[in-house]
N, C-alpha and C positions, 0 to 999 in steps of 0.2 A: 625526607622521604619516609614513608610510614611502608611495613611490612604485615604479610598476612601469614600469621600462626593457624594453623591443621596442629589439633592435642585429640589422640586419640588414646584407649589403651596402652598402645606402644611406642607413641610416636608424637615431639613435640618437633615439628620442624619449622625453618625458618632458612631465609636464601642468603641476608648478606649479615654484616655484622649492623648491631643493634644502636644507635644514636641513644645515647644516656637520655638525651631529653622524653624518649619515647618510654622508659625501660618502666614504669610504675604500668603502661596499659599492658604489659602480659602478665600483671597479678593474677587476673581471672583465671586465666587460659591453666597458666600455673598453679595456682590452685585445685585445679579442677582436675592435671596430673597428680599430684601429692593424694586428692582424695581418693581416687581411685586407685592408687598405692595401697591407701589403709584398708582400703573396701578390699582389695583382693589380698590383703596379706605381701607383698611385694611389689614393689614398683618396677613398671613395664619400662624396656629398653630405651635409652633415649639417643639423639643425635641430634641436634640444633647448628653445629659449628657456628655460633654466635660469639668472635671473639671479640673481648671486652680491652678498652683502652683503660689504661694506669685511673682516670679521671670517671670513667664508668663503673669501677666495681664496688664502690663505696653505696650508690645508692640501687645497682644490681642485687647486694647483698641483704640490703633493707626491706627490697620486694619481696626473694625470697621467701625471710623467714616471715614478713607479713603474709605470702600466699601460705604459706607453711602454718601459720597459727589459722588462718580461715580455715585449711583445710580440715584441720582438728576440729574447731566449733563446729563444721559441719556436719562430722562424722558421728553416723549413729553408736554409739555405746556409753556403757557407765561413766558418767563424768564425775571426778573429782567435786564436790559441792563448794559453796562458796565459802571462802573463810570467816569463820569466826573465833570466842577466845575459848581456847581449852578448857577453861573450867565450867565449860557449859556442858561438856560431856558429849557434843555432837560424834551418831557415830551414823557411818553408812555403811556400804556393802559392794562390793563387784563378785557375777561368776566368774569363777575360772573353767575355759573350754574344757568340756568333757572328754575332747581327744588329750588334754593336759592331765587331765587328774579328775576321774567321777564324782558328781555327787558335792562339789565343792565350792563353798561360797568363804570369799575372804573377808569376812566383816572388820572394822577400820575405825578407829578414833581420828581425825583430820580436825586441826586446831591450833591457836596463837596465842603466843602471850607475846606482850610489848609492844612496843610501836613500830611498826615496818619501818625500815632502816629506807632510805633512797636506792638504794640496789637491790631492795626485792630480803624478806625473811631467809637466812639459812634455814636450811630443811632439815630435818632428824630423822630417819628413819629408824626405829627401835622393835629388835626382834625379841620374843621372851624365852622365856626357859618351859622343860618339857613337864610342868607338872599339870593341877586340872584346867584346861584354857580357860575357864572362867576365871577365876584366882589368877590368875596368869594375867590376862588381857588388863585386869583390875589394877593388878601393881604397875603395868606398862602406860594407863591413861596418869596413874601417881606418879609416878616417872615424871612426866611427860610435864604435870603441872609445877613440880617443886624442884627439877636439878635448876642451877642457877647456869644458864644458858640464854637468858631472856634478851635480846628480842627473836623470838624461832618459832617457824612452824613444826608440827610432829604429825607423822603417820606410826600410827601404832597398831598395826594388823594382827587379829587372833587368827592360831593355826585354822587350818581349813578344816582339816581332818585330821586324825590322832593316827597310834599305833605303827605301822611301816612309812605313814604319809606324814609324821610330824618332823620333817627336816625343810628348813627354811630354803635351802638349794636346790631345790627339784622342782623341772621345768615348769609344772605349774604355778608357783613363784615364780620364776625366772619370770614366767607372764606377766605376776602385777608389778613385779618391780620397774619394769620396762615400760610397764605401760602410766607408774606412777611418774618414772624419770620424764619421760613425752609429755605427760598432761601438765606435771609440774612447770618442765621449761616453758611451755608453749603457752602459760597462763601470765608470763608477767608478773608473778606475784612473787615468784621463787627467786633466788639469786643465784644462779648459773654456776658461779663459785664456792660457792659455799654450803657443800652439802654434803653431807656425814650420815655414815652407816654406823649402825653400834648393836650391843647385844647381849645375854646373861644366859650363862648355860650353852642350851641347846641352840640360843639365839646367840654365843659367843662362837659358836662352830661355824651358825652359820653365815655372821659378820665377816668372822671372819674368811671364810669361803668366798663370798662376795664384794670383800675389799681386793682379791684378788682377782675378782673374774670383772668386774665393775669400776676399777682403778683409776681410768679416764673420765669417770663422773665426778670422781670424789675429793674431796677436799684431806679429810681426813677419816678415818675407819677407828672402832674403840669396842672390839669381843674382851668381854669380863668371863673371869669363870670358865676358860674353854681352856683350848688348843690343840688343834688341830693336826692332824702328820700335815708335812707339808707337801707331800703329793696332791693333797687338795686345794693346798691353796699356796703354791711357788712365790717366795718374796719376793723376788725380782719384780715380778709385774706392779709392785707397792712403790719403785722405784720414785717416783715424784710426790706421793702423798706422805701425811702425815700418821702415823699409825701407832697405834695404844694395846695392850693386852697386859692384863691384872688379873692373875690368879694366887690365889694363894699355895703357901710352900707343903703346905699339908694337905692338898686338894688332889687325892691320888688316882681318887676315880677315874679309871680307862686313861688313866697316866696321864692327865692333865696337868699336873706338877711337873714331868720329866717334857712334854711336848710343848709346853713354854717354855722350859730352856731350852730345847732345840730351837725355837721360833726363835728367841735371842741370842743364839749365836749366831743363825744364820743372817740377822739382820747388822749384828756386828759387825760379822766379815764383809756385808754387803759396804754398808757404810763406811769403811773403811779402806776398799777399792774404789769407791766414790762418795767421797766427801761431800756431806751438805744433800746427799741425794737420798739419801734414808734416814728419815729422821722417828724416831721409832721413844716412846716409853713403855719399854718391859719391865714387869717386874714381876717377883715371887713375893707376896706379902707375908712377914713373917710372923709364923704360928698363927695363922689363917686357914680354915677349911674350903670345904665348898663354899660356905657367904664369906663375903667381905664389904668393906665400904663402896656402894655402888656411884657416888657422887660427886670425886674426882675428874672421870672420864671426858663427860661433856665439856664442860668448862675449860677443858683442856682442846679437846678437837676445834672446838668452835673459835681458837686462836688462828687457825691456817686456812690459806685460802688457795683452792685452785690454780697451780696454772694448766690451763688449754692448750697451748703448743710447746713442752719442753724438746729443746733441742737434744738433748739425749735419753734417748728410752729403752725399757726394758719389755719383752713381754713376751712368757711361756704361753702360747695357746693351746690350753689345756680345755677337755672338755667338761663339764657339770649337768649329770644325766643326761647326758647325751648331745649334748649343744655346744657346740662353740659360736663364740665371738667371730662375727663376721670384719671386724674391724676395732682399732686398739689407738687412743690419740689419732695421729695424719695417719694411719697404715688401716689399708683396705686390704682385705684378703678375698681374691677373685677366684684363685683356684687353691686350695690346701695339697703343700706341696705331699704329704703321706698321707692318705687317710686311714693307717692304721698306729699312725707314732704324733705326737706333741711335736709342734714346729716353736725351736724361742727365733724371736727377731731382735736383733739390738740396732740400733740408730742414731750414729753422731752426725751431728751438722754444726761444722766449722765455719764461717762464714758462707760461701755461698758451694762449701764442700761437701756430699752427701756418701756419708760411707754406709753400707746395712748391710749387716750379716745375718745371713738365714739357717736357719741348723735344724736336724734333725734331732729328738730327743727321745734317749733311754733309758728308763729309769729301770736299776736295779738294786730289789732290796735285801739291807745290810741288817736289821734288827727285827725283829719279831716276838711278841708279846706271847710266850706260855699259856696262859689262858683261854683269851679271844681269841688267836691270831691275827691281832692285830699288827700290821705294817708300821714300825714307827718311825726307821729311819732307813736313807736311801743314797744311793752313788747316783749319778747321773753321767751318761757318757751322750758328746757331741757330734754329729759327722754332717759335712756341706748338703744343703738340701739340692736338688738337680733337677727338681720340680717343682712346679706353682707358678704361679702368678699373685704378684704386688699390688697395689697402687698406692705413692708415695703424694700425697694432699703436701701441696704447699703455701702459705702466704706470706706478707712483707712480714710478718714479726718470724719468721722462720727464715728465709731469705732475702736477701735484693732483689725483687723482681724486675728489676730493670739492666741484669746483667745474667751473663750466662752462669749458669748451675752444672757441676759435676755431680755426677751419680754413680760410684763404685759400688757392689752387690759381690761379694763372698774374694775380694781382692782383684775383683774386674770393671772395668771402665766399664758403663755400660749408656751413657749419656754424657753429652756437653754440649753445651748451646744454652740458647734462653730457650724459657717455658712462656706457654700462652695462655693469656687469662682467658678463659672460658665461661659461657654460662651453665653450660652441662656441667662442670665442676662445682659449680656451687648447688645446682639441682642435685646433683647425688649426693654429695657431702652431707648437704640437709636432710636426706634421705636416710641415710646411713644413721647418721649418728643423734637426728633430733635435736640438736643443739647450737643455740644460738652463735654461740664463740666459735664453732666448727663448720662454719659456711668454707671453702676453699675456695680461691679462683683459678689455683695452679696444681697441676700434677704431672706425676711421671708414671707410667708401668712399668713393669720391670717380669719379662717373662724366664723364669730362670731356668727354665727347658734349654736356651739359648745359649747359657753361658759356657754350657761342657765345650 
């Protein structure tokens, strides 16, 4: 029996559950949701109750991200160009919306060395430091030819604009980054795992900022020359990557010497509450200024590889200029339990046991810098969130799906039973997160208004 799909702006419906053999003819249909997702900035509500048997979701998932990749080739805006090798110098360009940032054009070195591995090129993304962007952008395409990282692709972006606007963290960034992670995955060329952020200087601030706002992408992260207070960029959230910062011990400027070792303790104590879970090279290189050996770093990141669904996770949802993360690994965030406090979420999964703790978070600061007044170090106090809404993405490499699931949420029962595979779950998931490895077929909500 064959069914008839209605995909409108808001609405992908369908009457009974879907026969596998059928599931490749609503690529179109699907598709045609996803692109109208990107055309409006958001995808419209869905509701199909299409649920999927153990033996359907393997090629449910295929369709997917196949309609999920049409839909991108269809979509009018700046595309990524096609690859070739770095030392040809290819460089192009995307705007950034003028509601993001005026007047602003990201221009871009995009380029390869080596032979594409069978999994698709790890990716570089390489931020530079705040001197003249021509000079600047110059040594990042040098970068980019000569670290011994080979076989990799690089994005090498010159600032847009200078002065207030040269911080690699600010939402208009946050644009191409996102829209380079999308275009990237959805090109087949990339390798889903293996993709590393890095950075020097003002580009170390802002790697590092984005190794913590962006942690679910990344393989591993490597800010040279920085360090950041960590109000901006909370280690926790680094919890499953691999993560570098290299400054030197004489590198005093805006106390970059002192806020590297705060970054390495804090990821000490982490790693040693959970072993194996932070794996982290700090260091203060000694009788080193501002420069130091930039060539380490890569070579190093490009040893770790993603995982996509760790069973234990950390993550402060913090915002960066004004945005938060609408979602972090399986965890969807539907409604933000305070919208005037940081919510962390932690997530064990013991066999088919789901524990998540939701908190509110305040941070209060302990040190302050004479000079600037600059924030550098900080207490953190917790208390149970009583608000929000969850949704907890599950599949076979996270649980059984073929046996019931427990869901405890702040030390309350809040689910048991088995989960349904769905197709709406994989439609949003894909939605969400743009990435291959992050299709789901299972989930839970979890409304925590409910739990008082």
């Amino acid at each position: 029996m064959k069914y008839r799909f209605l995909i409108t702006a808001a609405l992908l419906a369908a009457a009974q559950a879907l026969p596998a053999r059928d599931v490749a003819e609503l690529a179109p249909s699907v598709a045609d949701w996803f692109l109208t997702g990107l055309e409006n900035g958001k995808q419209s509500p869905l509701s199909t109750d299409i649920r999927l048997k153990p033996a359907e979701t393997a090629p449910a998932e295929a369709m997917v991200w196949s309609a999920w990749v049409d839909a991108n080739k269809r979509f009018d805006e700046q595309k990524l160009p096609a690859i070739r090798p770095i030392t040809l110098g290819d460089s192009s360009a995307w705007n950034i919306p003028a509601g993001l940032e005026q007047d602003a054009v990201m221009k871009y070195y995009w380029g390869s060395k080596g032979v594409k591995p069978e999994s698709g090129y790890p990716l570089f993304l390489y931020l530079h430091g705040s001197g003249e962007p021509a000079r600047e952008w110059a040594n990042g395409l040098h970068f980019a030819r000569t670290f011994a990282d080979s076989a990799s692709v690089y994005f090498v972006p010159r600032i847009p604009r200078t002065g207030e606007w040269y911080r690699w963290w600010q939402k208009g960034k946050q644009y191409a980054w996102e829209k380079l992670l999308r275009q990237a995955l959805a090109s087949g060329e990339i390798d889903p795992d293996k993709i590393y952020f890095f950075g020097i200087s003002e580009g170390g601030y802002g790697s590092q900022r984005l190794a913590s706002f962006y942690a679910d992408y990344l393989a591993a992260a490597g800010p040279m020359a920085g360090g950041e207070p960590l109000v901006n960029a909370p280690v926790e959230n680094c919890r499953n990557i691999a993560f570098s910062l290299r400054t030197g011990d004489q590198d005093f400027g805006f106390y970059r010497d002192k806020l590297t070792g705060y970054t390495k303790a804090a990821f000490d104590s982490a790693a040693a509450l959970h072993p194996a879970s932070y794996i982290h090279n700090i260091e203060l290189i000694p009788g080193r200024g501002h420069h130091i050996d930039y060539r380490p770093t890569t070579p190093w990141l490009r040893a770790f590889t993603r995982n996509p669904w760790p069973k234990h996770i950390s993550w402060e949802d913090f915002e960066m200029d004004g945005v938060h993360r609408t979602g972090f690994y399986n965890l969807q965030v539907l409604e933000r339990p305070d919208a005037d406090k940081r919510t962390r979420y932690d997530m064990d999964i013991n066999g088919n046991s789901i524990n998540l703790t939701v908190q509110n978070v305040t941070y209060t600061t302990t040190e302050t810098d004479s000079k600037w007044g600059i924030a550098l170090k900080f207490d953190r106090s917790y208390s149970p969130a009583t608000s929000g809404k969850v949704k907890i993405y599950l599949n076979s490499r996270l649980v059984d799906l073929s046996r019931p699931v427990s869901v405890t949420v702040n030390g309350k029962k809040v689910f048991a039973g088995k989960v349904n595979a769905t197709l709406d779950n994989m439609l949003e998931s894909c939605a969400e997160y743009h990435d291959p490895r992050r299709i789901f077929p299972a989930s839970v909500t979890v409304d925590l208004s409910k739990l008082k």
